[in-house]
N, C-alpha and C positions, 0 to 999 in steps of 0.2 A: 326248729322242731322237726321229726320227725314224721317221716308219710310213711302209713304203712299199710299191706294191702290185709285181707280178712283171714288169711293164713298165718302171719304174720303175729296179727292180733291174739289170735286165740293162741301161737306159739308162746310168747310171751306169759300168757296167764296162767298156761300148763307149766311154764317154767319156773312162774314166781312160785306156783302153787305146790310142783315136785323139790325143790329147794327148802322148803320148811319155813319160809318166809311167811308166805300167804295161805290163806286158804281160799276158796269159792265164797265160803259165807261173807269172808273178810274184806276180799275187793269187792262183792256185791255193795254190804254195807257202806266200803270209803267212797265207792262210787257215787252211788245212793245223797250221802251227805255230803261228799263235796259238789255235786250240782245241786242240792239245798242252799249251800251256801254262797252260789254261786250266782241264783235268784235271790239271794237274800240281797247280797250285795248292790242289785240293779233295781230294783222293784222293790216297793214298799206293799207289802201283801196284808197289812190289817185291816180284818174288814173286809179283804176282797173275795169272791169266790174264785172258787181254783177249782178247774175238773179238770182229774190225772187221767189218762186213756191208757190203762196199761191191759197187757197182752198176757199172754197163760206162759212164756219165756223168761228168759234172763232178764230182756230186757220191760218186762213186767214188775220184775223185782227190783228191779233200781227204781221203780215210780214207787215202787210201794214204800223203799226206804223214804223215797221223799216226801210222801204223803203225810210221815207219821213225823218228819221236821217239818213241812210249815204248816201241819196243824199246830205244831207245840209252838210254832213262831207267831201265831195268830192269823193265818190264813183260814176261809171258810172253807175246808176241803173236801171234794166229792171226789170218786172214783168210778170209772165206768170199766168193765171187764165184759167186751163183747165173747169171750172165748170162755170164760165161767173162769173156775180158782185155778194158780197155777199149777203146771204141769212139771217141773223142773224141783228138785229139792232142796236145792239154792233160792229161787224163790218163793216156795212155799214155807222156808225156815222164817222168812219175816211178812208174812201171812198173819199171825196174830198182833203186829202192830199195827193192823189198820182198824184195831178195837174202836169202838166212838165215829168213825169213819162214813157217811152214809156210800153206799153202791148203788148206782142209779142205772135205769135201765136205758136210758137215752141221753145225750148232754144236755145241761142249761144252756140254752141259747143265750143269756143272758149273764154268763161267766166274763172276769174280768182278763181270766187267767186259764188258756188250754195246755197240757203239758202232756206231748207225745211220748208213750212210753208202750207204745204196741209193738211194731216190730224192732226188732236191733240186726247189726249187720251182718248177720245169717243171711238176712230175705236173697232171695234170689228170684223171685216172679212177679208177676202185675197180682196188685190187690184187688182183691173183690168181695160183692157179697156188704154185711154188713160192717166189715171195717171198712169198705170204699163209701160206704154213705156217709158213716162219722166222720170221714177227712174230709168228704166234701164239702159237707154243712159247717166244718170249724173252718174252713178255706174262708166259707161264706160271711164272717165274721168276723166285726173291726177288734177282737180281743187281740191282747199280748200270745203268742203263739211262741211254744219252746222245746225242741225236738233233743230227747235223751238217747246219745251217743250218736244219732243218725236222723234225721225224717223219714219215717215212713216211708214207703214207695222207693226211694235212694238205694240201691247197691252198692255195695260198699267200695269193689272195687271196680267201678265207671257204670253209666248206663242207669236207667231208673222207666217205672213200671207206667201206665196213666194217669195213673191216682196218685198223686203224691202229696205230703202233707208239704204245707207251705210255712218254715219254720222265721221268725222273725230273730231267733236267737237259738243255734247250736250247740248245746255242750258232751264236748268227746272225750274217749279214757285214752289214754295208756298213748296214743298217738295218732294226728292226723288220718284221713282214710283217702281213697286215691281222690272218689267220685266228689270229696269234698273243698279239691283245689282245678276241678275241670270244671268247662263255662257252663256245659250242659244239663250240670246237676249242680254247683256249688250255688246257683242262685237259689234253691232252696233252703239253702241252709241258714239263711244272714249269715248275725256276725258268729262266728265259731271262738271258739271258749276252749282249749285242751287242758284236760285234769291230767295229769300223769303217774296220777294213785303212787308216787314213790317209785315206781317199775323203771329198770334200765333196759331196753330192750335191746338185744344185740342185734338183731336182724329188724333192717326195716328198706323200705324199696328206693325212697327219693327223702332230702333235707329243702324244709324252707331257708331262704336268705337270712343272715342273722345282718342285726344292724352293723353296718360299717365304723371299727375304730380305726379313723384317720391318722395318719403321720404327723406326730409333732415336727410342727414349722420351727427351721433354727432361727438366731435371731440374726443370723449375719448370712441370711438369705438373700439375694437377687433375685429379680424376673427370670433368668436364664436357670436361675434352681431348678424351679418349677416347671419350667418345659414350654417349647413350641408347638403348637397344631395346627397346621397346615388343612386349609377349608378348601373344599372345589365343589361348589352349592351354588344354586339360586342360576337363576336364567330369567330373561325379562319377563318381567309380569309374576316371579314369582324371587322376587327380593326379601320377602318376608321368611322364607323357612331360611336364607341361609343368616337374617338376621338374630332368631329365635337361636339358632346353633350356635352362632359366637357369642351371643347375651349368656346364655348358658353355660357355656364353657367357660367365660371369664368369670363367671358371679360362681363355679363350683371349682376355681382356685390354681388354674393353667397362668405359664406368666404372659405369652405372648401365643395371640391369635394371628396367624396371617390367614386374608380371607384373596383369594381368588375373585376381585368382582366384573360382572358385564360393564363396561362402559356406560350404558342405559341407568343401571343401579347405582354407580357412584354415589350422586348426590346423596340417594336416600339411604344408601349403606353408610356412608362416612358419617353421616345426621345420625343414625341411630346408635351406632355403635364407635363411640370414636376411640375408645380404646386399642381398640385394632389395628393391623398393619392394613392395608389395603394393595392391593396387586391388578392396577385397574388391565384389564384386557378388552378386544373388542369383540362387538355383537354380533353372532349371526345373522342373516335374513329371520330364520326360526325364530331367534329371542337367544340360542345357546353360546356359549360364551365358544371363545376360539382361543387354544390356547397349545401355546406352541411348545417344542419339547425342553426349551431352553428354560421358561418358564417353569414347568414340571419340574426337571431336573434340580433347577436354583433350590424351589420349597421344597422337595422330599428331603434334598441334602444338606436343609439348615432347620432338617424339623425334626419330633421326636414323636410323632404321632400324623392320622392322615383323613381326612373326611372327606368322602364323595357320597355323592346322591342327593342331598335335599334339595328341592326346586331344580334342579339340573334339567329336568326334560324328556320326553322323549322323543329322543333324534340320532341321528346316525353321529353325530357330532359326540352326543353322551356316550355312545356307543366306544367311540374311538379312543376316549379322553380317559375311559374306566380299563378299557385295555391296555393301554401304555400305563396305567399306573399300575395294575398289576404284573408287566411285563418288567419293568422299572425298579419299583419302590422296596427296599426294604425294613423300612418299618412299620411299627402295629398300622394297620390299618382299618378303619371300619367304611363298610358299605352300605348304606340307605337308602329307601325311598327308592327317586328315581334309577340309582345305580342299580338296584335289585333287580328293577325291571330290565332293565339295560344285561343283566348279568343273567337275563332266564333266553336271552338271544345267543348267548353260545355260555352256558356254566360252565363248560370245559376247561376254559380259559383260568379256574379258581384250582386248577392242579398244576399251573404252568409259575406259580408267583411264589416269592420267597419272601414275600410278607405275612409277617400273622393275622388273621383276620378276625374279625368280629362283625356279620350279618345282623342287621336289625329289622327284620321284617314284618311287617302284621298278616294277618292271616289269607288275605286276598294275593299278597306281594308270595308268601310262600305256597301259593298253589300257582303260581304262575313259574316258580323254580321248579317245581315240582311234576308239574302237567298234571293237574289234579282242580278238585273245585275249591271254593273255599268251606263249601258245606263240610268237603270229606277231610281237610287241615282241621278243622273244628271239632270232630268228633274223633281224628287219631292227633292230637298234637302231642303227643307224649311218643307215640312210633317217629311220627313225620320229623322231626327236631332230633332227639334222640340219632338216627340214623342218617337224617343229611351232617352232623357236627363231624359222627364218624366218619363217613364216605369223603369230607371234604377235609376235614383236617381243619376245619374253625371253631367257633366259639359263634353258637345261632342262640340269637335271643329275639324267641316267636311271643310277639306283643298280642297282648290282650289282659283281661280279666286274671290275675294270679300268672303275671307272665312268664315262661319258660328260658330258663337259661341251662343251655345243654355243650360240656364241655366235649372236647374231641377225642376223650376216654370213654365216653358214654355217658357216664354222672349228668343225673337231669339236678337242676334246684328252681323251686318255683316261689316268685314273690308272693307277701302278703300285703305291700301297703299300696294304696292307690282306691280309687271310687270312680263311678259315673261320669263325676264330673270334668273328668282327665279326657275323656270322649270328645273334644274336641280340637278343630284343624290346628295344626303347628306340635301338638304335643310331641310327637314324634321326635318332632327336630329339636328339641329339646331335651329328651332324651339322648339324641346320640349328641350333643353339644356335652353334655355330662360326661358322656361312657369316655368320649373323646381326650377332653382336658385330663381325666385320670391315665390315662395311656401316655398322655405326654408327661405325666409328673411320675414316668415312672410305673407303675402299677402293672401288672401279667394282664393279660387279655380276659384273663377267666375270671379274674377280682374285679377287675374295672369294670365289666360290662355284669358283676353281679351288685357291685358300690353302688353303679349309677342305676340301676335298674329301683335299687332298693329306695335309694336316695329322690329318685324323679319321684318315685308316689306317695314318698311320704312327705316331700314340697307338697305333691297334691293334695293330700291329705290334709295341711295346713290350712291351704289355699280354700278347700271346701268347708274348714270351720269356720275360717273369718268371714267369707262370702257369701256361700252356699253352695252348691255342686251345678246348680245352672246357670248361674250368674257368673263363675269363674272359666277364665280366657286361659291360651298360653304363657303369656306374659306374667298372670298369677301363678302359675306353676313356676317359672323363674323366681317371681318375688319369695314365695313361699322355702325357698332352697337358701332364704336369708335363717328361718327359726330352726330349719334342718342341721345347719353347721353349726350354732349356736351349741 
């Protein structure tokens, strides 16, 4: 799908509309009905009441188109118009269908169904006055809550006012809007719904991930097809992430793991994952594995892919191990976790390697590359990501909520599958266990790390329908990458 910003938007509309395609009346109208039909789909409205909140704008007019479909659907429909009749002659052309309609001077508190349709994404200020009370009081209430093209309060592109409507279900036109895939504002929105009213747009800012079509497997494949991934994870006491990483990696289709383990971890690594090569090394005083160049050199040069960081540590040990592999190694590579940290002690060092890289940081990890907080990663990850891919020449995929994969051209793409319940410890490693095994079977840096991104959260996804999103572990997230490849 398409992210587009509110120039963009309204470019498009002028263009369907100059072209003799469309008119104003016309996409008011498709709009209009196709978010009718879009509650129809979700919500059984007979019987129920429904107060529309539409505004004296455009986006007044598309509540009013919908008004006049689920009254005709069997909806009980009221309409409230703090701002009196429209102002716009696009929406006052369908101002007579709200004929039979009551106009209420306040909402039913007692509605089953609020349906925001005040501002659209013009706004550009904090609301006030009497529309700030009506979103307050529908905030304050357990109804179905449904925000047309935008929620209230939201800016279309990033940023949002104090008052904002708190939408349980979004339905947008023509294509995505920025504010609606950043953390700061997308949680207004729930689940998002895009109508694409027929429009091709030719100008639009950033694309969501489209699901991954994998490589038909020949049948006179080998393990050695499929590829080697060479792990350098996990430090004592922290055996689990580099467990999580090879579980994942082999269950998303690499033929052959070799894992780098502490002596310490043996047992519990070989126990967990015996599919694996294992590469016992010994412990440091610290917990950090000690691992000599012979060793290095052996796995880079019978691998097709490269994983450092998880559970690794931080110790000067980390330090040294992630240098020589970038000094070293030349192939894909990705870097995690601990290596990140390890890599905000001298970044430099990521212009001196003739590996391709792929960065997996969350938002704390890339304000420490950055020398930044995590608040101020969180409110620019579209500059921050965007600008460290180009300066470095990688492939940075900045984890969070609709995460950020930004290639070393600039081109951002932002996931949509994943939930809450992915908020917990190990997910990570699990993630770059995925990006990983796709690097070894082959795949570009910028596929792999957009496949597995896409792929980890729509496991999760899984994993949150069978379980619930607070019940489910990492280990779910792996299970769940079984009904992903299916």
């Amino acid at each position: 799908m398409k992210i587009m910003t509110y120039s963009q938007i309204k470019s498009a509309e002028n263009a369907a509309v100059k072209s003799g395609d469309e008119t104003y009346v016309s996409l008011m109208e498709k709009a209009g009905n196709s978010a009718a039909n879009e509650i129809l789909k979700r919500y059984n409205i007979n019987n129920k009441r429904i107060n529309i909140i539409c505004g004296s704008g455009n986006n007044g007019g598309d509540g009013l188109v919908i008004a006049a479909a689920l009254k005709a659907a069997g909806g009980f429909v009221s309409l409230i118009m703090p701002f009196g009749m429209p102002s716009t002659s696009t929406a006052e052309h369908f101002h007579d269908n709200i004929s039979g309609i009551d106009v209420l001077e306040d909402i039913d508190p007692t509605a089953d169904i609020f349906i925001d349709a005040l501002f659209g994404i013009g706004l550009n200020r904090p609301i006030e006055g009497k529309a700030a009370d009506i979103i307050n009081e529908i905030n304050n209430t357990n109804a179905i809550k449904i925000a047309i093209d935008i929620p209230s309060g939201v800016y279309a592109d990033g940023g949002c006012g104090d008052v904002v409507f708190c939408a349980d279900l979004t339905i947008t036109f023509i294509g995505l809007k920025i504010s609606q895939v950043l953390p700061d504002t997308s949680s207004f929105c729930g689940e998002v719904v895009l109508c694409d009213l027929g429009l091709s747009p030719k100008d639009y800012a950033y694309t969501t991930i489209d699901k991954p079509i994998l490589r038909k497997r020949d049948k006179n494949a080998h393990k050695g097809t499929f590829g080697t991934a060479f792990m350098i994870c996990g430090s004592y006491g922290m055996c689990g992430a580099e467990i999580l990483a090879a579980k994942s990696a082999i269950r998303s289709g690499v033929g052959i793991v070799k894992a780098v383990v502490c002596d310490k971890n043996y047992t519990a690594f070989a126990a967990s994952v015996p599919e694996a090569v294992t590469i016992p090394v010994p412990t440091a005083e610290n917990g950090a594995p000690i691992i000599y160049d012979k060793t290095l050199l052996s796995g880079l040069s019978s691998s097709d892919a490269c994983l450092v960081g998880c559970g690794l540590g931080r110790s000067d040990e980390t330090i040294k191990i992630l240098k020589r592999i970038l000094e070293i190694s030349e192939i894909p590579t990705i870097i995690d976790a601990d290596g990140i940290n390890s890599l905000s002690q001298d970044i430099n060092i990521l212009s001196k390697t003739k590996a391709p890289l792929i960065l997996t940081p969350h938002p704390a990890e890339m304000a420490r590359l950055c020398d930044t907080t995590t608040a101020d990663i969180e409110h620019n990850r579209i500059r921050y990501a965007k600008n460290f891919a180009m300066e470095y020449g990688c492939v940075l995929v900045l984890k969070g909520a609709n995460t950020i994969v930004a290639a070393p051209d600039g081109k951002l793409f932002f996931n949509t599958t994943g939930n809450p319940g992915m908020a917990t410890a190990g997910s990570g490693d699990v993630l770059a266990g995925i990006i990983t095994a796709f690097l070894a079977m082959g795949y570009a840096p910028l596929q792999a790390a957009k496949y597995g991104v896409y792929l980890h959260g729509e496991a999760g996804d899984k994993a949150a329908r069978n379980l619930g999103e607070r019940y489910m572990s990492s280990t779910d997230i792996i299970e769940g990458l079984r009904e992903s490849y299916i």
